[in-house]
Backbone bond lengths (Angstrom), bond angles and torsions (degrees), N, CA, C in turn:
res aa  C-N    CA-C-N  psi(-1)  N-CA   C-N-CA  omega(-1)  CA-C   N-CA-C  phi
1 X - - - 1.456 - - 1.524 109.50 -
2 X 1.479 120.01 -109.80 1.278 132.19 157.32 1.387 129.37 -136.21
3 X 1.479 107.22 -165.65 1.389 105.56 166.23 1.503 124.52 -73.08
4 X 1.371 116.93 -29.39 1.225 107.59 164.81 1.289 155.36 -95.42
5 X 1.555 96.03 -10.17 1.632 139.62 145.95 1.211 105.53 -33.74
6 X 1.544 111.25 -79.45 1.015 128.72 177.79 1.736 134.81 -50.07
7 X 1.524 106.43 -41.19 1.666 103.70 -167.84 1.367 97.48 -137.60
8 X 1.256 114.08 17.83 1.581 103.85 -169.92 2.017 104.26 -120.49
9 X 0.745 127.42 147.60 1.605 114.62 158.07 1.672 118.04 -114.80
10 X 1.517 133.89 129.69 1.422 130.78 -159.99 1.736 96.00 -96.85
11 X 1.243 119.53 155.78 1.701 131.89 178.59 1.604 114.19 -165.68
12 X 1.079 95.70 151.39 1.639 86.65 169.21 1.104 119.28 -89.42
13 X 1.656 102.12 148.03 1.416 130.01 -153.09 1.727 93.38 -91.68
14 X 1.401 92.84 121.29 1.580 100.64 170.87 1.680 114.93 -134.96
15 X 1.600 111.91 -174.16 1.694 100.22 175.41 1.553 111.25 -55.62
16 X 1.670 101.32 -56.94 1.730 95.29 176.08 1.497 133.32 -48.50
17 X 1.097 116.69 -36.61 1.451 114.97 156.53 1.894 124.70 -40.83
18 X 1.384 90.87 -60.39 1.768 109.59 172.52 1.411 117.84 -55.59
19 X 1.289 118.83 -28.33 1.633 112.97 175.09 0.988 104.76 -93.73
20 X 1.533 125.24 -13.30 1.850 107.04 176.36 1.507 109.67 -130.60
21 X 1.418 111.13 55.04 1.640 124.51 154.88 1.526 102.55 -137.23
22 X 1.413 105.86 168.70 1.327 127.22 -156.09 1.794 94.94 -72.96
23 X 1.212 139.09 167.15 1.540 142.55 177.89 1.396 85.24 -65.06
24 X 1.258 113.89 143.57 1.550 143.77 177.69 1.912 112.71 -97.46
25 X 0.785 117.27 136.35 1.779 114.21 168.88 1.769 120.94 -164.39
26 X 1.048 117.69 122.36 1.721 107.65 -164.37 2.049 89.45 -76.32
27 X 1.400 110.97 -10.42 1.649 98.64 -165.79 1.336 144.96 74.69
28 X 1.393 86.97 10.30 1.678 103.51 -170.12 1.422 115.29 -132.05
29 X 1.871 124.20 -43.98 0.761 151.85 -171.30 1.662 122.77 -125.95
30 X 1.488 124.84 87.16 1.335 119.59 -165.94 1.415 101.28 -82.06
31 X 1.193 133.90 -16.64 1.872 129.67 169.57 1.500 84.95 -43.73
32 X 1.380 96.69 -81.88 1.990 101.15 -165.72 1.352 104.76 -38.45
33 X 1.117 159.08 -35.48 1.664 142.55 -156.91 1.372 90.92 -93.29
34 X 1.636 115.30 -34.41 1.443 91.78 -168.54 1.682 118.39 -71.70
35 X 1.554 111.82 -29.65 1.150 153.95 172.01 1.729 92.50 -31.23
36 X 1.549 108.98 -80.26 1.485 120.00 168.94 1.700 126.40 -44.89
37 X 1.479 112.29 -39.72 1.405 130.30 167.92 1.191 100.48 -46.54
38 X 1.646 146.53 -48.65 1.102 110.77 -116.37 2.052 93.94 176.89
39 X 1.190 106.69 -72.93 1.417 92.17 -176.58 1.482 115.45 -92.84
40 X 1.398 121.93 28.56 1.381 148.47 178.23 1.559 99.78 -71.46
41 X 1.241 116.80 -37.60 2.061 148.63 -145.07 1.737 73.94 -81.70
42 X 1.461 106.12 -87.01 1.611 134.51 -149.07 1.741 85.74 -43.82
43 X 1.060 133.16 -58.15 1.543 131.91 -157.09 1.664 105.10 -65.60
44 X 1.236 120.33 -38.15 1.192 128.26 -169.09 1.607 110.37 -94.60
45 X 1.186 107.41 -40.05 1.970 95.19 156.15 1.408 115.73 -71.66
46 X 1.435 113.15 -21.48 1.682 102.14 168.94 1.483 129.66 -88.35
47 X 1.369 103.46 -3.43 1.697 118.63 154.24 1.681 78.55 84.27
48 X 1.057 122.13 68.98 1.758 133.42 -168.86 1.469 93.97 -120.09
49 X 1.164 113.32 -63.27 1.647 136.47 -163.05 1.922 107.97 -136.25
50 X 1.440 102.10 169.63 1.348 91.79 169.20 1.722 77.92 -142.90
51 X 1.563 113.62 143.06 1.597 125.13 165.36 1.190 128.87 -123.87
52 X 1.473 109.66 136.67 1.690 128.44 -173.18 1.523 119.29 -100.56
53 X 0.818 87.56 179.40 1.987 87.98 -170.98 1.622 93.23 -164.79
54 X 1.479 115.66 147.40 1.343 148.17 152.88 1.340 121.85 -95.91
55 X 1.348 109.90 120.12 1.648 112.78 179.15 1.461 101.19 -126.06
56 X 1.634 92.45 144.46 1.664 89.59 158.39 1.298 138.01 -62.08
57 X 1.109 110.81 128.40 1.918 107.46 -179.50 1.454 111.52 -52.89
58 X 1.270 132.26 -21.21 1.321 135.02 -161.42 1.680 113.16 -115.49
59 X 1.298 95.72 -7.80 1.185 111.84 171.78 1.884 120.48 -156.43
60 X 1.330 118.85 78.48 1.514 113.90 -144.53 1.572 86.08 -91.43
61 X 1.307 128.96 18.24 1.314 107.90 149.10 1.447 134.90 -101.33
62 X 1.623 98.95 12.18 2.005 113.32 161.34 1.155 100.45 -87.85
63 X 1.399 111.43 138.18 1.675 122.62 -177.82 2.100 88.38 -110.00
64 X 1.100 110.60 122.32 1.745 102.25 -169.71 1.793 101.67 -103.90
65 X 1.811 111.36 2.79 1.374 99.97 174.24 1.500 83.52 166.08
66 X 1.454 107.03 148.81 1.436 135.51 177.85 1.603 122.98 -128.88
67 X 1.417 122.60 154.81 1.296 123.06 -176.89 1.624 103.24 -177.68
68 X 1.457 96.33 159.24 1.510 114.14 -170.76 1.472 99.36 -116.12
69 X 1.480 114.13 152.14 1.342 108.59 159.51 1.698 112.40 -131.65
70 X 1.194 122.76 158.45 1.492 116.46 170.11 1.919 106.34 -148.50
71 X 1.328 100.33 174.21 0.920 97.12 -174.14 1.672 111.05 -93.79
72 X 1.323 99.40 154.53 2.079 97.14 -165.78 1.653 96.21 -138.56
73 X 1.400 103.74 -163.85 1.383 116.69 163.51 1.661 100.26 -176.28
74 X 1.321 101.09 164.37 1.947 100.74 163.62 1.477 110.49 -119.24
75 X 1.016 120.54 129.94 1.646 133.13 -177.51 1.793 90.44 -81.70
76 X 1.544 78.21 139.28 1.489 112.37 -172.87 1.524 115.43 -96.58
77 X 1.583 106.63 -26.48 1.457 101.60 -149.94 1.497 106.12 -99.55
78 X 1.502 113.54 -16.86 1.241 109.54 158.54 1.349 136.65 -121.27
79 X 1.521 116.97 57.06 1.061 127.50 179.67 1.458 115.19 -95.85
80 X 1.431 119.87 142.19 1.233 108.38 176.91 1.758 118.40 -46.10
81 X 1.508 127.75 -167.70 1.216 126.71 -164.68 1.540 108.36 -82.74
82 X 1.980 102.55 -46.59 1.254 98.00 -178.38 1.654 133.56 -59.87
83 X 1.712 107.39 -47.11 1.158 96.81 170.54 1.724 124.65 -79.60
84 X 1.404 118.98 0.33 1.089 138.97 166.44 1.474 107.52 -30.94
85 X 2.001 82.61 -88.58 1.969 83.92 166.31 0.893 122.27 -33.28
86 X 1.785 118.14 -70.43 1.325 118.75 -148.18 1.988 121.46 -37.42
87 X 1.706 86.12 -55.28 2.170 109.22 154.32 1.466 93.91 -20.30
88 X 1.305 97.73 -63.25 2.153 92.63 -146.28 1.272 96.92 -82.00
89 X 1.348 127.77 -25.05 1.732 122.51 168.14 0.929 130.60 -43.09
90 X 1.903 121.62 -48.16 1.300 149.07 140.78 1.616 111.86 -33.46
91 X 0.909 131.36 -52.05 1.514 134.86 -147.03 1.605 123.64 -127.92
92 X 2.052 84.32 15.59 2.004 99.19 -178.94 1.011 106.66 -57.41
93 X 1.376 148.76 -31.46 1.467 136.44 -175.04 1.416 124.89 -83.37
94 X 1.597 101.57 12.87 1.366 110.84 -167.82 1.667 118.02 -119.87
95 X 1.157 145.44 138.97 1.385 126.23 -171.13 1.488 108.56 -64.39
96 X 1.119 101.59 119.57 1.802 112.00 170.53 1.383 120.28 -50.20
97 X 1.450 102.04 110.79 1.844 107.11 -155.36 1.765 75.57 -119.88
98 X 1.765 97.83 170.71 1.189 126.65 -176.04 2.212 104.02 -89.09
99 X 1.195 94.37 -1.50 1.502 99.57 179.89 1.050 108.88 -166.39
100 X 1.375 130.48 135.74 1.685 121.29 159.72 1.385 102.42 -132.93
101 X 1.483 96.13 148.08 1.903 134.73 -153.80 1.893 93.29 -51.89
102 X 1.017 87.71 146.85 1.500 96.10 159.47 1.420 117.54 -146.48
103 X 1.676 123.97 -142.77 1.014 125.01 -172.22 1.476 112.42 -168.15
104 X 1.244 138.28 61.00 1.610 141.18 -178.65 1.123 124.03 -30.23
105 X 1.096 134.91 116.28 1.536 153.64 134.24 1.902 105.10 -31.37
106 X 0.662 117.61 99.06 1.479 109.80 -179.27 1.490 117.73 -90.23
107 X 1.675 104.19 -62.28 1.490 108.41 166.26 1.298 84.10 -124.88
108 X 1.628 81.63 -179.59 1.887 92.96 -177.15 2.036 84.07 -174.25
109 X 1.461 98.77 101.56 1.921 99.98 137.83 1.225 113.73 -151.20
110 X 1.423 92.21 -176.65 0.928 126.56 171.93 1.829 147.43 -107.52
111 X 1.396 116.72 148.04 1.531 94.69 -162.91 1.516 105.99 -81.47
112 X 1.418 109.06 124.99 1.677 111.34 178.45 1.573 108.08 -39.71
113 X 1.442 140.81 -46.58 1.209 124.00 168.90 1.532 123.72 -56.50
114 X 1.309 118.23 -1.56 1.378 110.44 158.58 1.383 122.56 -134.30
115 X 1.200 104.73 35.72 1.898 111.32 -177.52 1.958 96.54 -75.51
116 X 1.230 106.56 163.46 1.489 91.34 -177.02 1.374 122.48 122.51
117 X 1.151 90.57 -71.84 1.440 124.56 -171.85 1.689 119.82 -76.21
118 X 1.551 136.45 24.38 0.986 108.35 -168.48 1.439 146.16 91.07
119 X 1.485 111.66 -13.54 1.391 114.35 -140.82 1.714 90.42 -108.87
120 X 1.525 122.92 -41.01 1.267 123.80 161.33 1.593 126.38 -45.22
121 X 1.662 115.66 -63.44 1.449 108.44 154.59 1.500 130.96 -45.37
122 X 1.404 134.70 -29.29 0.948 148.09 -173.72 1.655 96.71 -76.64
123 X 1.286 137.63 -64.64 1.069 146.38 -164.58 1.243 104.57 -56.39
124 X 1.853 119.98 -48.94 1.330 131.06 -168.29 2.003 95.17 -57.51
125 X 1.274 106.31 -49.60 1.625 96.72 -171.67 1.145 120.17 -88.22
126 X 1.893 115.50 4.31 1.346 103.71 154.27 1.561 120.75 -84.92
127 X 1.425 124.78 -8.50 1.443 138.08 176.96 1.612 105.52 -58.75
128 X 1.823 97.18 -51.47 1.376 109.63 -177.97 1.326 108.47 -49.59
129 X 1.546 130.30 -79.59 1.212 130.10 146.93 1.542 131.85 44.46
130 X 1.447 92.47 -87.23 1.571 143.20 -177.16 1.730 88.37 -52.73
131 X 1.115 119.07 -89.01 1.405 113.57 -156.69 2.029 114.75 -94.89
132 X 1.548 92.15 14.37 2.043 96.72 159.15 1.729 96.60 -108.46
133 X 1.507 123.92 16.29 1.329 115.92 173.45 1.711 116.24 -57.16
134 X 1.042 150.26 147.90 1.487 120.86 177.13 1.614 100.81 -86.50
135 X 1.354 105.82 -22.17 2.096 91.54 145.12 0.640 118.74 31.83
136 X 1.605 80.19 -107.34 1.429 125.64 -134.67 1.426 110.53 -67.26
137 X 1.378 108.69 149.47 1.759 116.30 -177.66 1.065 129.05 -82.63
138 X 1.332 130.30 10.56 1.850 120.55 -173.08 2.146 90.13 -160.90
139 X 0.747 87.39 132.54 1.369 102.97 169.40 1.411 106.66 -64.77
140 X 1.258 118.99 130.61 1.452 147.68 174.78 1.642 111.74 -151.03
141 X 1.416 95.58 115.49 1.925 119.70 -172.05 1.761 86.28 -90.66
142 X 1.311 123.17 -41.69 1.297 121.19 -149.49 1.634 132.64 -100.76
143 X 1.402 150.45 61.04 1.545 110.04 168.87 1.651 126.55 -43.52
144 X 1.489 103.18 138.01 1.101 102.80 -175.05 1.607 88.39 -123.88
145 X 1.559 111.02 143.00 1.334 116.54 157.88 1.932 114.30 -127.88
146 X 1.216 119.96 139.61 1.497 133.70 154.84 1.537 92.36 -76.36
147 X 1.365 107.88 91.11 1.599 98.35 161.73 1.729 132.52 -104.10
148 X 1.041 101.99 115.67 1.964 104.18 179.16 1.891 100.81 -20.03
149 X 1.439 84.12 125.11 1.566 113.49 -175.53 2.263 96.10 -75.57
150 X 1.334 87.25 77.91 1.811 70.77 173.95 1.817 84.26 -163.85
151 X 1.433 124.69 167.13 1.055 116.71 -166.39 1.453 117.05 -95.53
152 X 1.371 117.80 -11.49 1.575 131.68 154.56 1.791 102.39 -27.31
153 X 1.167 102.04 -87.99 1.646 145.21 176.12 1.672 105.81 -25.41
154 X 1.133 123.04 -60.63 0.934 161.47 -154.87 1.814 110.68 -67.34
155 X 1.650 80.50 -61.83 2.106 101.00 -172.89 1.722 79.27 -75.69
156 X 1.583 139.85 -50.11 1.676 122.01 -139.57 1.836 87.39 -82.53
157 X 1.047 118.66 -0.32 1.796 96.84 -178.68 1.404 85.60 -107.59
158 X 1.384 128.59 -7.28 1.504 117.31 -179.05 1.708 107.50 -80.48
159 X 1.355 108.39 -56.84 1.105 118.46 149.91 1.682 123.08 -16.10
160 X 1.108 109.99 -51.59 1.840 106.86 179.33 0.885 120.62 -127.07
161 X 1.887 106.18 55.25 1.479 119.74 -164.76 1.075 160.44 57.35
162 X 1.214 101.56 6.61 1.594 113.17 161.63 1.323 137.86 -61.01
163 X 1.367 130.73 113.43 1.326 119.69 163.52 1.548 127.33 -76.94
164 X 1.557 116.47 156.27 1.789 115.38 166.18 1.541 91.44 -81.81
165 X 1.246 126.51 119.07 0.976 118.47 116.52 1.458 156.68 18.95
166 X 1.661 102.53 -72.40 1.690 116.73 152.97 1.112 95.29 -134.02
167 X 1.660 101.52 154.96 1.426 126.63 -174.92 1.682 103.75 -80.85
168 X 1.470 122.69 -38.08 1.140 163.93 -175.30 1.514 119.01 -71.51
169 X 1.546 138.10 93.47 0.926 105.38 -173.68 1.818 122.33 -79.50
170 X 1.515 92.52 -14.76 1.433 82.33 164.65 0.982 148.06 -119.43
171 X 1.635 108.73 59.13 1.528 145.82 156.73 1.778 102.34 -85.13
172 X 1.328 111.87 -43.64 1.722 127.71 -151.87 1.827 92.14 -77.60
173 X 1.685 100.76 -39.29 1.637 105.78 -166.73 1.446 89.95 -71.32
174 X 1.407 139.62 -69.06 1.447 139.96 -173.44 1.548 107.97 -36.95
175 X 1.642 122.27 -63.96 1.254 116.99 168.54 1.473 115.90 -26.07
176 X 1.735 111.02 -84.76 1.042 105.66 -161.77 1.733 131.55 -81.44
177 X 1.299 101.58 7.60 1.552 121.11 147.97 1.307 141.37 -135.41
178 X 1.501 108.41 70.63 1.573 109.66 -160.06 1.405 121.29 -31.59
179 X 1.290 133.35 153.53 1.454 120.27 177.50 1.383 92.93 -98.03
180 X 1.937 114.80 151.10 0.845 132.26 178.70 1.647 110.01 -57.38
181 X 0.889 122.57 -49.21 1.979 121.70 179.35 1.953 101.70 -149.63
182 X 1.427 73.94 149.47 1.920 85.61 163.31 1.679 118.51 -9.79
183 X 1.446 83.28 -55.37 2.167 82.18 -169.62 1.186 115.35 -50.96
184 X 1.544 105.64 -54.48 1.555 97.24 -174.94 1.238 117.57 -95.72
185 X 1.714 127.81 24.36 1.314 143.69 157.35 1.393 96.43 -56.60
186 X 1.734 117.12 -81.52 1.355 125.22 176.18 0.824 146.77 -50.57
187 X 1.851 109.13 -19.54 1.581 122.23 169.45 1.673 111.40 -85.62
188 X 1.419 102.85 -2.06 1.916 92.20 -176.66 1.787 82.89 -115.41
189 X 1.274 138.70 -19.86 1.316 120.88 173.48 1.985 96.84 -65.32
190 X 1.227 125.78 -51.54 1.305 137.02 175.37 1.553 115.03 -6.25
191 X 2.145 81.08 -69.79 1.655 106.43 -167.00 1.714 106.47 -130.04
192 X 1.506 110.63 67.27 1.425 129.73 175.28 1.405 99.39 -52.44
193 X 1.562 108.50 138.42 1.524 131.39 166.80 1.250 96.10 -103.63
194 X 1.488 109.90 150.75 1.275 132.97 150.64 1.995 125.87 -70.14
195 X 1.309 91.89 134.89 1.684 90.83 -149.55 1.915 105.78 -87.40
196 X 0.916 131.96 131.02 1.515 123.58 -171.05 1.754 106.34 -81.54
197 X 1.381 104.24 -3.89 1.369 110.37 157.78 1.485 128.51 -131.66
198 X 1.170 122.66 171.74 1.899 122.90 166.43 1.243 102.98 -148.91
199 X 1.666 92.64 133.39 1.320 99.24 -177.68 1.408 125.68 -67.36
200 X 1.132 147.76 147.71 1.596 138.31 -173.18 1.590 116.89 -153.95
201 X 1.581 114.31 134.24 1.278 106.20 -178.21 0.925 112.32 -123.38
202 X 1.554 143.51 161.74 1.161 134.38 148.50 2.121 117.94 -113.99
203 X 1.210 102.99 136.17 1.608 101.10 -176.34 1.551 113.01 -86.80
204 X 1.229 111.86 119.75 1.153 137.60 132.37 1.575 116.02 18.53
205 X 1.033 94.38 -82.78 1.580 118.49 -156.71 1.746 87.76 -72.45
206 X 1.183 130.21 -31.27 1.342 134.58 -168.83 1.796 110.19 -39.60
């Protein structure tokens, strides 16, 4: 199987969990640890997110990687043409809806003593897993990830199938913040920012 298949057991991540495992840190990113520290709590009593954790079986007070999930979708109806299709290319056998279901990646690390190793890809296809279970209760076609705009980030969701979305980031910025009117449609196509995220999916059905 894997490493986490194998030696790890998954649960949800709560305060009691957090006071009796070892300090947590992916080592790369202190937003995210603090994220896990602390405002991990607020999202999950506000029914925002729900979060998991991996522990070692041999030691269930190492947490070897954490993640949130929530519920998402990608709107269909106003996407530009190209990735438009691409949606309905994926999803011809399906009635052409104005959104189809997904499933967010919210956070996602890992414990720096086991980056390296596998344990991120591994996790990504136990997520998959999780919601092609026949289970599971609500239909979800989609992982969706907000993934850190850097090329690390970028290649490991490419790596386990993920697509961008837009090729363009400023198709992705208009999407995911419509501009209030024309003017400032044309004045942010003008003077495009670089986005600290991209949207990315991977299908399901794949």
């Amino acid at each position: 199987m894997g490493f986490l298949a194998d030696k790890c057991t998954i649960g949800l991540f709560t305060e009691d969990i957090i006071e009796n495992c070892k300090p947590f840190t992916c080592g790369k990113d202190e937003d995210m640890d603090e994220f896990f520290r602390k405002d991990v709590f607020d999202y999950n009593h506000g029914l925002m997110s729900k979060a998991y954790y991996f522990s070692l079986d041999e030691d269930p007070s190492e947490i070897v990687c954490l993640f949130t999930l929530s519920n998402d979708s990608i709107r269909i109806y106003d996407l530009p043409s190209s990735p438009r299709n691409k949606m309905w290319g994926c999803t011809h056998h399906e009635k052409l809806l104005k959104r189809y279901p997904g499933v967010l990646i919210g956070r996602f690390a890992v414990n720096k003593h086991f980056a390296g190793k596998g344990v991120g890809s591994e996790c990504i296809e136990i997520i998959s897993q999780m919601f092609i279970d026949p289970m599971n209760r609500t239909g979800c076609r989609f992982l969706i990830v907000d993934a850190k705009n850097t090329p690390e980030v970028i290649r490991f969701y490419e790596k386990n199938g993920f697509n961008q979305l837009f090729k363009k980031e400023i198709q992705e910025d208009i999407y995911t913040k419509p501009p209030k009117d024309d003017l400032e449609k044309l004045e942010r196509m003008n003077n495009p920012r670089q986005l600290e995220t991209r949207l990315m999916f991977k299908d399901l059905l794949e």
